[in-house]
C-alpha positions as CSV (number, residue, x, y, z in Angstrom):
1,X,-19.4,35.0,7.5
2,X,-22.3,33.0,7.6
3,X,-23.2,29.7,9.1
4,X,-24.4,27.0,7.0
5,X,-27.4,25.2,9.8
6,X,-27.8,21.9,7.9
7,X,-24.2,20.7,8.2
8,X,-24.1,16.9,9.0
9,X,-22.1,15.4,10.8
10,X,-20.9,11.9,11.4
11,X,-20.8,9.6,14.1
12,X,-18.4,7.2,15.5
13,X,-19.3,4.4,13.5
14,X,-18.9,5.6,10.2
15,X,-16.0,7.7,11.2
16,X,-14.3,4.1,12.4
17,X,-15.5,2.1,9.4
18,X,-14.1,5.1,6.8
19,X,-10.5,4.6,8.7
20,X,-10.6,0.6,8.9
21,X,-11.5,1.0,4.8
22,X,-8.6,3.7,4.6
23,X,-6.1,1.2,6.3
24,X,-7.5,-1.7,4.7
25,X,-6.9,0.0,1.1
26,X,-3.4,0.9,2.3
27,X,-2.3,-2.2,3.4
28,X,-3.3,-3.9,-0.1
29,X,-1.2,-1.0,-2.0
30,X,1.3,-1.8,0.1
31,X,1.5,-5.7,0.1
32,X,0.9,-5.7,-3.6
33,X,4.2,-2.5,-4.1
34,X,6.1,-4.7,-2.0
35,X,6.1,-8.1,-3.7
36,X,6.8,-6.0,-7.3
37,X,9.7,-4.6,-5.6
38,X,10.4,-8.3,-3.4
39,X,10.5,-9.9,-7.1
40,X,12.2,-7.2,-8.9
41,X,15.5,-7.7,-6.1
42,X,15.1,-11.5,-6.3
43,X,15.5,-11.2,-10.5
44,X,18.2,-9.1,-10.1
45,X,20.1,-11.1,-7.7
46,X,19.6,-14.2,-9.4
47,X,20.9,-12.2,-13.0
48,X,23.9,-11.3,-10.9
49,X,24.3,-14.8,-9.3
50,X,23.6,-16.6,-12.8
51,X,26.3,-14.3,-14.2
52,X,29.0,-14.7,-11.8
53,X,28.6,-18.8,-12.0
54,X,28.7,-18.6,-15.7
55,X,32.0,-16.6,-15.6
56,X,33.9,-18.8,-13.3
């Protein structure tokens, strides 16, 4: 196998500022997933609420 010579490599800054971008990213998927599934429990439980008060 040959070596490629002109290989480039990063340094510590960019490697830090391509994880703080990864985390970053991850927590908005994650904040914005959560409050979907954060409403999605809150309508049910207040269909299920609502529906035992109406059939008392």
């Amino acid at each position: 196998m040959k070596k490629n010579s002109d290989q480039e490599y990063l340094n510590r800054e960019e490697v830090n500022e391509m994880i703080e971008s990864a985390i970053r990213r991850h927590n908005r998927r994650s904040t914005i997933i959560s409050s979907v599934l954060g409403w999605i429990l809150i309508g049910g439980y207040s269909f299920g609420l609502f529906q035992a008060v109406q059939n008392v």
